[in-house]
C-alpha positions in Angstrom: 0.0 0.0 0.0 1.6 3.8 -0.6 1.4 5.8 2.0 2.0 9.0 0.6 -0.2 8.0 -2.6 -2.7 11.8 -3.6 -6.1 11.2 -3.9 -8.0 13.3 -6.7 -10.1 15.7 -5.8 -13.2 13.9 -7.0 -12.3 10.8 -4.5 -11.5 12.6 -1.5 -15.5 12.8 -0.4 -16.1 9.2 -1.1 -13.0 8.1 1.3 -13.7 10.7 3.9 -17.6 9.0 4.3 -15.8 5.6 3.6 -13.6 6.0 6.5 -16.4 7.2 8.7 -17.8 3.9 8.2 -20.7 4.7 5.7 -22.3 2.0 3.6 -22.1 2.9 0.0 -25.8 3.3 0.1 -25.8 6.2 2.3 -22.9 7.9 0.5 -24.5 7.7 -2.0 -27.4 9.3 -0.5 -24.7 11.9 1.3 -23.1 13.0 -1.9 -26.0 13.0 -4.2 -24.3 10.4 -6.6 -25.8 7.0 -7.7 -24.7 3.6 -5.6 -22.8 2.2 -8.2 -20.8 5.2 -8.8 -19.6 5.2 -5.2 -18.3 1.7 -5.9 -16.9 2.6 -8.8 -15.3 5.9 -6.9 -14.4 3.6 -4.6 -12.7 0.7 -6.5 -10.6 3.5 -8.2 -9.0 5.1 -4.8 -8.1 1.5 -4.1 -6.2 1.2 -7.1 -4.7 4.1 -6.9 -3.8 3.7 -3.1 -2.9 0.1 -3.7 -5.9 -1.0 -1.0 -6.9 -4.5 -0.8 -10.2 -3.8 0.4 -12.5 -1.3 2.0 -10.8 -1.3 5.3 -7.3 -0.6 3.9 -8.2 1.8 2.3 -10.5 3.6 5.6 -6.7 3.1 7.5 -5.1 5.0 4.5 -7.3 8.2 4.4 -7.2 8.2 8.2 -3.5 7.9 8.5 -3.0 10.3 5.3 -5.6 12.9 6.1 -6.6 12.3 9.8 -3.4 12.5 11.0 -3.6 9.1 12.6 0.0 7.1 13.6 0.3 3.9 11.7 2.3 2.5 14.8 -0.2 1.0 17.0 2.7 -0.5 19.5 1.9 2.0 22.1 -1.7 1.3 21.8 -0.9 -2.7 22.0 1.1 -2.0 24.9 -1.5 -0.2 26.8 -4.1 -2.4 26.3 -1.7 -5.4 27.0 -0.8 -3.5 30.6 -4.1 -3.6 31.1 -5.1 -6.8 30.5 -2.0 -7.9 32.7 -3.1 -5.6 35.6 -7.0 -6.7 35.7 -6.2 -10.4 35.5 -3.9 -10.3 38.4 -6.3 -8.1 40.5 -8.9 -11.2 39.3 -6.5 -13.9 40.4 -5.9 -12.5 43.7 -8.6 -11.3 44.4 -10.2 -15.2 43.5 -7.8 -16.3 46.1 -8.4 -14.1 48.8 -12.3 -14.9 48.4 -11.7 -18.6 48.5 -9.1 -18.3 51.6 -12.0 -16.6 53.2 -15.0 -19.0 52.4 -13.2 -21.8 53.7 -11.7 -20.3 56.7 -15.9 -19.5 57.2 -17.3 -23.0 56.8 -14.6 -24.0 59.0 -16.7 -21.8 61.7 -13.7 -19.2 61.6 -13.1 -15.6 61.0 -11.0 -14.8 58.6 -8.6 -12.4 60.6 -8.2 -15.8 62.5 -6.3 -17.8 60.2 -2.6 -18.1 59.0 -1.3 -19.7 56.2 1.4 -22.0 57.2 4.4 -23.2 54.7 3.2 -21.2 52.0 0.2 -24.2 51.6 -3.3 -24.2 52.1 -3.4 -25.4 55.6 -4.3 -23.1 58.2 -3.2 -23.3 61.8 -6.2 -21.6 64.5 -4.3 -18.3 66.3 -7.3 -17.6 68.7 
């Protein structure tokens, strides 16, 4: 795909709608033009962009036009921080709960137990 590919002037309302995820249909109905001219308007920016599809060719005019990095590693990063962060608050969280259930049908409060040996036994500190 060419990044730095120019879009004719004619093109450049198609892709903006295109990019702003309207259907053919309703750019059509946007830009007062018939359905299968879109497409055609359409099919042409890809070949000039070098787009495989639709898509490709929304992530062009964004990154060309909107301004929009094509780097999405800090955006991975984020969301895989996140992801990281939220499943160990889950899986401790999980423990803690289960610690706490047991330590109750065992008729004991929780501030009453210790772990001992880094196992699940407890040992009674009343």
């Amino acid at each position: 795909m060419d990044w730095k590919a120019e879009l004719p002037r004619k093109l450049e309302p198609t892709v903006r709608l295109l990019a702003h995820g309207y259907t053919p249909e309703e750019i059509g109905n946007e830009l007062c033009l018939a359905t299968s001219s879109v497409r055609n308007y359409i099919q042409e920016a890809r070949d000039i962009v070098g787009a495989q599809n639709a898509v490709q060719l929304g992530a062009w005019y964004l990154y060309r036009y909107g301004k929009i990095s094509r780097d999405f590693a800090p955006i991975t990063k984020r969301i895989a921080k996140f992801f990281t962060i939220a499943l160990l608050m889950f899986t401790t969280t999980q423990i803690d709960c289960e610690r706490a259930f047991r330590a109750a049908r065992r008729g004991r409060r929780r501030d009453d137990t210790e772990v001992v040996d880094d196992e699940k036994r407890y040992r009674y500190t009343a």
